[in-house]
MITI-390098 format. One line per field, with one value per residue (C-alpha): residue in one letter; residue number from 1; z, y, x. Coordinates in pm, 1 decimal, decimal comma, padded with zeros to 6 digits. Each point is the difference from the previous one (the first is absolute). Layout:
aa	(a | ...) .
i	(NUM | ...) .
w	(Z | ...) .
v	(Y | ...) .
u	(X | ...) .
REM end
This chain:
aa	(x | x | x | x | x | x | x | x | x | x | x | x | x | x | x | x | x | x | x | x | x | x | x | x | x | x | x | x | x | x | x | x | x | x | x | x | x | x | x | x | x | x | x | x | x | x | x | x | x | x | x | x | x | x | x | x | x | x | x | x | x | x | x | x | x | x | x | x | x | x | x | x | x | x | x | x | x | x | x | x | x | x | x | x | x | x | x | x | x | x | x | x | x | x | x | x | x | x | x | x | x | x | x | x | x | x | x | x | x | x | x | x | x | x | x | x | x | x | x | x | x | x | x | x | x | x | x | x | x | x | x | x | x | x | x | x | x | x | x | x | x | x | x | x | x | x | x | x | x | x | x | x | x | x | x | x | x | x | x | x | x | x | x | x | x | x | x | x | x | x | x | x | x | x | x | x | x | x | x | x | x | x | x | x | x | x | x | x | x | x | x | x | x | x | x | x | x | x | x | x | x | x | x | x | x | x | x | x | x | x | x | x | x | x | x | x | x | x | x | x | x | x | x | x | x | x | x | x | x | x | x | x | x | x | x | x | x | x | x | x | x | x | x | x | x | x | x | x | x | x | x | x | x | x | x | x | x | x | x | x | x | x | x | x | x | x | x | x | x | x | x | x | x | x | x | x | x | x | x | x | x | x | x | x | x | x | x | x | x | x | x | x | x | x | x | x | x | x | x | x | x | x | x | x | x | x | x | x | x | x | x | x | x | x | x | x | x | x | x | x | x | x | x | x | x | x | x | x) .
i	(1 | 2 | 3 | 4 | 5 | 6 | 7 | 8 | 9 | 10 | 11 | 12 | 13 | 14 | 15 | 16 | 17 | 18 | 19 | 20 | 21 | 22 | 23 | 24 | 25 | 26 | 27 | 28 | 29 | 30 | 31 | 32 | 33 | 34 | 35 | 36 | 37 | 38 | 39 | 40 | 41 | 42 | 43 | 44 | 45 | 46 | 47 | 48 | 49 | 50 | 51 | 52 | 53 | 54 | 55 | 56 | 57 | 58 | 59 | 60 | 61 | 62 | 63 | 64 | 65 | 66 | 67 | 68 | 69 | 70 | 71 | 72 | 73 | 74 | 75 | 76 | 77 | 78 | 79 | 80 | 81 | 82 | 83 | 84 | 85 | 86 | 87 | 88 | 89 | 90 | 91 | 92 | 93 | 94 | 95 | 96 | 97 | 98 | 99 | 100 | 101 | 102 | 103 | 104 | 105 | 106 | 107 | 108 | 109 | 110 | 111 | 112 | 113 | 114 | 115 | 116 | 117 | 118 | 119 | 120 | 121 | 122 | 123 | 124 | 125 | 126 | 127 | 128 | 129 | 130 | 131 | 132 | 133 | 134 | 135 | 136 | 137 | 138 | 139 | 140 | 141 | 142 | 143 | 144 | 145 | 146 | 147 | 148 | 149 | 150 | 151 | 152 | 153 | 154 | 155 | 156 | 157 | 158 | 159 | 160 | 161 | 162 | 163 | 164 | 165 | 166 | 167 | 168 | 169 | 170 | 171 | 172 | 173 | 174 | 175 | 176 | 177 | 178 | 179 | 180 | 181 | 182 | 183 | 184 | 185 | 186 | 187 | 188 | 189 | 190 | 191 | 192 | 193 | 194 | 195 | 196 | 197 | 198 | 199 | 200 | 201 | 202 | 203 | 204 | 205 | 206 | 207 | 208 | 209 | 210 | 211 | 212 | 213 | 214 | 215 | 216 | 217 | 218 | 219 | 220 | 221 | 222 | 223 | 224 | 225 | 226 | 227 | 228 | 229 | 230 | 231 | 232 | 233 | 234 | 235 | 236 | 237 | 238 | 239 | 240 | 241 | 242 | 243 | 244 | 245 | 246 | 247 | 248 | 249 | 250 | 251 | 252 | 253 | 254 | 255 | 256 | 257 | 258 | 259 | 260 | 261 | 262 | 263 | 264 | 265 | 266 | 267 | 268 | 269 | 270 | 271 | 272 | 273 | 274 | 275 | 276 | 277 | 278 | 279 | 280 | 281 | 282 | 283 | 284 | 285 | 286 | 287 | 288 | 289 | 290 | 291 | 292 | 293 | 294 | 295 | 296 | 297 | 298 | 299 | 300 | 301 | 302 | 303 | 304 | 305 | 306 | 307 | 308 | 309 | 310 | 311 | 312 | 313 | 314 | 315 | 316 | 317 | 318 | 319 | 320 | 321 | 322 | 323 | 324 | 325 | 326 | 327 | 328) .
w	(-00814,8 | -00042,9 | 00227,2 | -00170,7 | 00029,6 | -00063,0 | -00366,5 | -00019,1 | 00233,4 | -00288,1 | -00319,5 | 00175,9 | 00068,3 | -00346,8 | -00233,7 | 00188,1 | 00189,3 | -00313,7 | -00223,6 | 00313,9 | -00059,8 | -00383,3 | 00050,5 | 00185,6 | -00210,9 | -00292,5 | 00142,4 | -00037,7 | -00303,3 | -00230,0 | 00006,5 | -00303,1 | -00021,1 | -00118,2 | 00300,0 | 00212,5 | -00230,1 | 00137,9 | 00285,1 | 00267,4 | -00078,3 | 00015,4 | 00396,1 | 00095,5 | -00094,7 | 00157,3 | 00326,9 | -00025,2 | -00063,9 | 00288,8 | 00235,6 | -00064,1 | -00188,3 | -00358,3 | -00131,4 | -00308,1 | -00132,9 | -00300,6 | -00150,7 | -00065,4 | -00040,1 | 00205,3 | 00316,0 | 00223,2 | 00312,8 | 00383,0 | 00318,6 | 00167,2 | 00356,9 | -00005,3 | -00111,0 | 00267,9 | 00279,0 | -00201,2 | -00002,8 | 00199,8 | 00416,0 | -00112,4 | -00043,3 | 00361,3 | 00166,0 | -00137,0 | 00087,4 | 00367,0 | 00003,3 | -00142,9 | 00273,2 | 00267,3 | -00141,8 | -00019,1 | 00357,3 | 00137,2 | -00211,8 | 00155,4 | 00338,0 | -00050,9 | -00195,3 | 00245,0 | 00309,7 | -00195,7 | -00134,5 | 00354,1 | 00149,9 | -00231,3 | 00093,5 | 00344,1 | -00112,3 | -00022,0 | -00358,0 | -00052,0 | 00187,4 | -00251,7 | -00268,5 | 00137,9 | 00010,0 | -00379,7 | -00252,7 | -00414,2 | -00188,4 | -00358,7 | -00276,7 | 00047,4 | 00372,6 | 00010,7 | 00012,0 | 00235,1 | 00247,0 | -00057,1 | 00028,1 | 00324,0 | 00151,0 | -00045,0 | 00087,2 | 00326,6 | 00032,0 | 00372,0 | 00010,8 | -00256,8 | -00390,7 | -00129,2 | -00412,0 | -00253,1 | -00373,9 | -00178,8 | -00366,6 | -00079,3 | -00284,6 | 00233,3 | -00157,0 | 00008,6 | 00043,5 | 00305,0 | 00095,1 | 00012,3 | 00240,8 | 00220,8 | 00021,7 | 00165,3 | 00227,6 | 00123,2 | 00018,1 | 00227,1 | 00204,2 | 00067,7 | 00067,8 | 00267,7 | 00206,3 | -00182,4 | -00120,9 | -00339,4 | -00110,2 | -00343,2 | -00200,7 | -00353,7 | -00238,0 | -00114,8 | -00336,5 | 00150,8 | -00028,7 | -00401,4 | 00067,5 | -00052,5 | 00182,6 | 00302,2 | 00031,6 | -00010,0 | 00295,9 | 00211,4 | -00037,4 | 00136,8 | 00265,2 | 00133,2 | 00008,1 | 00257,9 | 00178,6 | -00172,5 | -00025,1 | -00282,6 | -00082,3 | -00322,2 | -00025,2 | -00299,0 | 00131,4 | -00101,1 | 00296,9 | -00015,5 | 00041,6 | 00356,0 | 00194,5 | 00389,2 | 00208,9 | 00374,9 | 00023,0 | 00014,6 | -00365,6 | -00330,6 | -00308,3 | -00260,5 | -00364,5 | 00034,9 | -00374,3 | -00244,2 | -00230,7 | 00289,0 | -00039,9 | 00345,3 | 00292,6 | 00374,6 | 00354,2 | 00294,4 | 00339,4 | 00172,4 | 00239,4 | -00029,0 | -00406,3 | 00000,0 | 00225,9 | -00242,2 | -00304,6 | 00179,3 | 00100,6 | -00360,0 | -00087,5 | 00248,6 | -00120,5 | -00323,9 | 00113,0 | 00164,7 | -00351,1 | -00152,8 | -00167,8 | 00059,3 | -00298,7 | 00020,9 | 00049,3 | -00342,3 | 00084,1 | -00230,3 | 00202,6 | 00107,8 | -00384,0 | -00089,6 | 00325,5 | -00186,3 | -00362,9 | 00142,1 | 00205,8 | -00339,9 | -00228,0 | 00298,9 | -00048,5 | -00349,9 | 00024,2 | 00238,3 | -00217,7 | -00289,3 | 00247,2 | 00131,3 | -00371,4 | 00039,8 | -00327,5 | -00064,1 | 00091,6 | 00348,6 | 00036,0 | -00125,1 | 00249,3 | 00291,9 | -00059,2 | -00075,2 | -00341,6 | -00344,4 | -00214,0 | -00205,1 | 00257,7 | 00157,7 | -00357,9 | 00012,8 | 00322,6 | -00147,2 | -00318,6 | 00237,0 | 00188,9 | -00379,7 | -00050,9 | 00305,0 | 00029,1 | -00389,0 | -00138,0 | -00322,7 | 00144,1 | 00343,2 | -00012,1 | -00058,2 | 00307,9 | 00229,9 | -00051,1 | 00075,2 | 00334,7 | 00063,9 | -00058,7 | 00222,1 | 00278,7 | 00018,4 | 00195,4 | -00022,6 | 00395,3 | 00009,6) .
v	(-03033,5 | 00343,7 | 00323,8 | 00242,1 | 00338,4 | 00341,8 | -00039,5 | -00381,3 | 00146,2 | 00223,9 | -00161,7 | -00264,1 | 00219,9 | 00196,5 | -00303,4 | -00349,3 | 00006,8 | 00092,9 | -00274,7 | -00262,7 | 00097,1 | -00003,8 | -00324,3 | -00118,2 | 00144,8 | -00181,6 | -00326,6 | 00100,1 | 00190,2 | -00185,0 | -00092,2 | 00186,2 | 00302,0 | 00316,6 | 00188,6 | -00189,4 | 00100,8 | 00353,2 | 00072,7 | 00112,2 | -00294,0 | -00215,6 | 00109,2 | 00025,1 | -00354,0 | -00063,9 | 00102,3 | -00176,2 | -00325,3 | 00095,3 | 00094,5 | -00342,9 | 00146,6 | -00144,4 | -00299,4 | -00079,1 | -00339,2 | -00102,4 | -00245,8 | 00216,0 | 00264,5 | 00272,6 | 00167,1 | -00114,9 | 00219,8 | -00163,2 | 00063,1 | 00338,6 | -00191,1 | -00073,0 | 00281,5 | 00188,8 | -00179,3 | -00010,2 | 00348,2 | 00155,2 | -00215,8 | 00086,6 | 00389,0 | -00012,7 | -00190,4 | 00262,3 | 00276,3 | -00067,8 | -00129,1 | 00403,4 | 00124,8 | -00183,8 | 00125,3 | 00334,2 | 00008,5 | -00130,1 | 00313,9 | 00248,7 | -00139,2 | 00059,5 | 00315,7 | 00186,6 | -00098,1 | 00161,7 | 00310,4 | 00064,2 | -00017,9 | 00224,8 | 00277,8 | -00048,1 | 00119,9 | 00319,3 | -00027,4 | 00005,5 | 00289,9 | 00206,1 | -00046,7 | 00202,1 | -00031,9 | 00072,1 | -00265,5 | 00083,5 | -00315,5 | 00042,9 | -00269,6 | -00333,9 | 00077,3 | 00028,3 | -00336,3 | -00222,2 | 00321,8 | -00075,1 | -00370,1 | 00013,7 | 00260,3 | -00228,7 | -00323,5 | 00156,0 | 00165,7 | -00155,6 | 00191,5 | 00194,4 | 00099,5 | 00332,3 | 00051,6 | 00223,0 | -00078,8 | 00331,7 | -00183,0 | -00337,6 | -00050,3 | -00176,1 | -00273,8 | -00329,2 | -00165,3 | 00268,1 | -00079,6 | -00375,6 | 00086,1 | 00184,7 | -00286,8 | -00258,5 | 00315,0 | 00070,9 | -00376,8 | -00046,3 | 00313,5 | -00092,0 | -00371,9 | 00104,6 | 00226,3 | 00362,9 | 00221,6 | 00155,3 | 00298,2 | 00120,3 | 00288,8 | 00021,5 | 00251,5 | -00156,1 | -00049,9 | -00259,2 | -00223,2 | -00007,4 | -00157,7 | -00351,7 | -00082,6 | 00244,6 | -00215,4 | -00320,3 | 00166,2 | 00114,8 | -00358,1 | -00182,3 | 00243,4 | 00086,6 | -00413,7 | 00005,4 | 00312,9 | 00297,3 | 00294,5 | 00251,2 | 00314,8 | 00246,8 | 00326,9 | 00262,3 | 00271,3 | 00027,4 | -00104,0 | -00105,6 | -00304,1 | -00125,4 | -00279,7 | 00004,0 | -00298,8 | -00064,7 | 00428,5 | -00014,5 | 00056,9 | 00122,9 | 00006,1 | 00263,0 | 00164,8 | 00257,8 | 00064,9 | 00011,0 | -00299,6 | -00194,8 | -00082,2 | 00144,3 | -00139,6 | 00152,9 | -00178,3 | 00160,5 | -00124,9 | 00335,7 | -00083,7 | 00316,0 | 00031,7 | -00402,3 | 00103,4 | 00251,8 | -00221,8 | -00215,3 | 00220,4 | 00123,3 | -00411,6 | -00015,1 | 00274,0 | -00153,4 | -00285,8 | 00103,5 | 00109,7 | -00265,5 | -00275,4 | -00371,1 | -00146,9 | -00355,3 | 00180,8 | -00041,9 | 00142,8 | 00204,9 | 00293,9 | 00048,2 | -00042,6 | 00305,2 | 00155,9 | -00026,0 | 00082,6 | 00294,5 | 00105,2 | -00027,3 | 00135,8 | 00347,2 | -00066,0 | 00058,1 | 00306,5 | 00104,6 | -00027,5 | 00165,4 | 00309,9 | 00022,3 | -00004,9 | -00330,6 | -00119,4 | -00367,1 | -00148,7 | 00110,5 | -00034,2 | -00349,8 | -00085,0 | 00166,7 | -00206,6 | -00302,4 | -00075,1 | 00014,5 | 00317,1 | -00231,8 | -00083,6 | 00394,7 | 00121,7 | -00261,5 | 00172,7 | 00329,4 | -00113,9 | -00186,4 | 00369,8 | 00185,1 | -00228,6 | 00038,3 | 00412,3 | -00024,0 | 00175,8 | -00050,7 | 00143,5 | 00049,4 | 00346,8 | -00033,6 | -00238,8 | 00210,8 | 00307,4 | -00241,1 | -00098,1 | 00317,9 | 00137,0 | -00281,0 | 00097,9 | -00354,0 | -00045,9 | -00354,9 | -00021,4 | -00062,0) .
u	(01035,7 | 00190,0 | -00088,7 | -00202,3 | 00051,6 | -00208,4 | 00046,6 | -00142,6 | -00302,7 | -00097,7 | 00072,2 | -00239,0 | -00275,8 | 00054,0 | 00047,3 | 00049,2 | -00380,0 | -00184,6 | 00175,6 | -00062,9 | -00359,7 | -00013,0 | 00164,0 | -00255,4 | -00279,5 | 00152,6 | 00088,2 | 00360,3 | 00242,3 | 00172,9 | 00349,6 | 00083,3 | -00236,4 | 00163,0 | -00076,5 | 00286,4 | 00267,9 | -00081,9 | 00261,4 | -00241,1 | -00266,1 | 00320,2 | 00097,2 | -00370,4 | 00030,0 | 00307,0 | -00110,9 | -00373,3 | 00254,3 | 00234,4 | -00296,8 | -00168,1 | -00302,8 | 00030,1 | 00149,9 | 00115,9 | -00173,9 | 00247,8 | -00214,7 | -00255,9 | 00218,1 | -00198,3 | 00075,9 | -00267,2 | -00125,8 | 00072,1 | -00191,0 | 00116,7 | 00004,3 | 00359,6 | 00130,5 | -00147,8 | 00171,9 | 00338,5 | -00021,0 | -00178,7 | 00124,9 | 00353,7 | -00051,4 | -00188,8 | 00290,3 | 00243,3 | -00238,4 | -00000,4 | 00388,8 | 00055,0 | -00232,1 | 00180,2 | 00323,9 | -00118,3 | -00123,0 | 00317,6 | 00221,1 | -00252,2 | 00060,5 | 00356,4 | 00010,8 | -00239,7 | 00253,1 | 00252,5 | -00244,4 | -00085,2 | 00368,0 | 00100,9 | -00255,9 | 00153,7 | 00341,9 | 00124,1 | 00069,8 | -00400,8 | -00026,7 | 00276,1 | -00234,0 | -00276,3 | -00385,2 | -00002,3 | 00156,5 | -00025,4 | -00043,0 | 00109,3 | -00169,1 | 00109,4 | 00055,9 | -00358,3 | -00123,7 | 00192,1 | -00027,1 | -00343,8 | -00014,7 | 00246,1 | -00281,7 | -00287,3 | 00185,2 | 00099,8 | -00386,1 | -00165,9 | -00329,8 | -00109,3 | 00083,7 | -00189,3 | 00037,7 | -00128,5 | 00014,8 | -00098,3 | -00033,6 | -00109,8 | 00223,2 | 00287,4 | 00195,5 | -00136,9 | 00331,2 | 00023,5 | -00326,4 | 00066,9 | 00286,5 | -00167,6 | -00285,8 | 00221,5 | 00194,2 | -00363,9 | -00133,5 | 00307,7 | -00091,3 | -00320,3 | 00073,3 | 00226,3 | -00289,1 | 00038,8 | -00275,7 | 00042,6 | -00254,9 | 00049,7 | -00129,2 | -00058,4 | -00152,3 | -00369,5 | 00153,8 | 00171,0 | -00351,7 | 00096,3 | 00333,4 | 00033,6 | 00284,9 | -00081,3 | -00318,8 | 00198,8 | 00240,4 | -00302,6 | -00150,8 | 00286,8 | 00109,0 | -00385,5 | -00059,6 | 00315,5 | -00184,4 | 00142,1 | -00215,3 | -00030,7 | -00215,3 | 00026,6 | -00035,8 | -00048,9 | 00240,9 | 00360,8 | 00269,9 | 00343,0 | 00162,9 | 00069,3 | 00111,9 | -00009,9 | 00155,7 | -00141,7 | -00065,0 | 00379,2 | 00189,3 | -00143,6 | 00086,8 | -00114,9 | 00083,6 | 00270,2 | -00033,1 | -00293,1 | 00188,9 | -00040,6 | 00350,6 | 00115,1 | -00169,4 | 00015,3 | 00010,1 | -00105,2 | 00023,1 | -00024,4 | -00305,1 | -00199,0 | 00023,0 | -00099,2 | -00306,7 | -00090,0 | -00025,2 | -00188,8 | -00262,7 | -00019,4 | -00083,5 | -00208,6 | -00238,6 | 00024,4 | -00113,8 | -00293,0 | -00119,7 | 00071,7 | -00217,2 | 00015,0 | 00193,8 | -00190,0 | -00340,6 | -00213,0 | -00314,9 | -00201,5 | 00024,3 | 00318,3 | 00065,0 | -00149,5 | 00038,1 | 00412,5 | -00101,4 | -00118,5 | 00329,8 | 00143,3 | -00178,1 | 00021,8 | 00376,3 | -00017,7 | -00202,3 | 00288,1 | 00269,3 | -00146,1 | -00142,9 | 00348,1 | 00122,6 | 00264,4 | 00166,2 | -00123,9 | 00283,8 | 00014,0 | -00396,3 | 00030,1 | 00276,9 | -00164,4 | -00294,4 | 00195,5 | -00080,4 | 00176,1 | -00062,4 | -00240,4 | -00231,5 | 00047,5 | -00156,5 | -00266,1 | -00100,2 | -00010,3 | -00148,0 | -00291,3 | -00013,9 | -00093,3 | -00240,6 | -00146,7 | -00001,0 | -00143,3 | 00383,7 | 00215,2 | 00305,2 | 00157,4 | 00010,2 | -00414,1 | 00075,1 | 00147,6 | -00225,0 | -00349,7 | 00216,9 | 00071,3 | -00346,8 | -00156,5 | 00203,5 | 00129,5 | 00373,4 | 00018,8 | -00013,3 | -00380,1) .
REM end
């Protein structure tokens, strides 16, 4: 049977799985039915035939459904034996690589570059996956939006998995928009199961990174396109105070209950009445609080309704005459 890749994985959970179980519904699809003329019909098929799943009986002429059991141990026990033969692997380059990362902080040639290193795009990320493959104790993160890239995302899974495998802490802090996301809830789920912890906020902060209270990494440019390392002790001990604080505040991003739900609609919907008393366009009042313009205006909209007002300007004059500051 032939490897399957990403693409297979998809066009079997888009179109191969629901034919399986329309074949099986129907007792099977005839040989000739229009349908697998079609070109995607025709490599959902292909793959049900190559994964063992249908059959193709030719006296009847019908493609006839097979039990699933097979197919999962064809697949399935090979991927795992490559998964840990890549972890292995992987453990064995960081091993070597982090002999060589610390020897060369021992030479004077680290010591020309200064505590502060700009990292300029695609600099950005192997800088980033060196830090945390070297990390010993502790990784401290802040994610500002939840809108990261998935494929990112997915990367920065298996970076963490292998952090935390190896006896590292990682706490992470995330706006509480971040609940909405998806694929942020899919990251915290793997990386809390392996002991990760993670709290969200409603207040803006910036993106950080801090590596064993030693090195961290930071924007040096609002596109996010410049990155900064600092390794001079005393600014590193700042930023870590500053998460710190943060994270006192913070709010259990596993934690479900009722309360602390509304306890964080309520930070919100304050944050909203912040940005409009401090008179923010939407843009940067969505992006403070984390959330697309869409979802920003569906906040304010939610606010009219509330204070009984057509129009923001009838808005801001009923805040105003309430006395309300949106720090209550």
């Amino acid at each position: 049977m032939a490897e399957h890749d990403l693409h297979d994985r998809r066009l079997f959970e888009q179109v191969a799985a629901p034919l399986y179980e329309e074949l099986l519904a129907e007792s099977g699809l005839a040989a000739d039915d229009p349908r697998t003329s079609e070109d995607v019909v025709r490599r959902a098929l292909d793959l049900l035939l190559d994964l063992g799943l249908v059959r193709l009986d030719a006296e009847a002429g019908r493609w006839l459904p097979e039990d699933p059991a097979g197919a999962t141990s064809r697949v399935v026990s090979p991927l795992g034996r490559e998964g840990a033969r890549l972890l292995e692997e992987s453990a064995a380059w960081l091993t070597t690589l982090s002999a060589l990362g610390q020897a060369w902080r021992r030479t004077p040639q680290a010591a020309e570059t200064g505590p502060f290193t700009y990292l300029r795009a695609e600099a950005i990320e192997p800088f980033l996956a060196a830090l945390v493959a070297e990390c010993q104790e502790e990784a401290l993160t802040a994610q500002p939006q939840a809108g990261r890239d998935p494929k990112l995302l997915a990367v920065g899974m298996q970076r963490d998995s292998a952090l935390l495998e190896r006896g590292a802490r990682i706490r992470t802090l995330y706006q509480h928009s971040a609940r909405r996301s998806s694929t942020t809830r899919e990251y915290v789920a793997a990386v809390t199961a392996r002991g990760a912890e993670v709290r969200t906020l409603d207040e803006f902060f910036n993106r950080m990174i801090v590596i064993d209270r030693q090195v961290a990494v930071i924007p040096s440019g609002d596109d996010l396109s410049v990155a900064l390392a600092v390794r001079e002790p005393s600014v590193v001990a700042y930023l870590v105070d500053v998460f710190e604080r943060s994270w006192e505040r913070g709010r259990p991003f596993t934690s479900r209950s009722a309360t602390m739900l509304k306890d964080i609609a309520a930070e919100q919907r304050a944050m909203t009445l912040r940005m409009l008393i401090e008179g923010h366009p939407d843009p940067v009042s969505a992006k403070r609080l984390g959330v697309s313009p869409r979802t920003y205006a569906g906040y304010v909209a939610d606010l009219k309704n509330e204070f009984e007002a057509e129009t923001r300007f009838q808005l801001g004059y009923t805040i105003g005459q309430q006395g309300i500051s949106g720090e209550e």
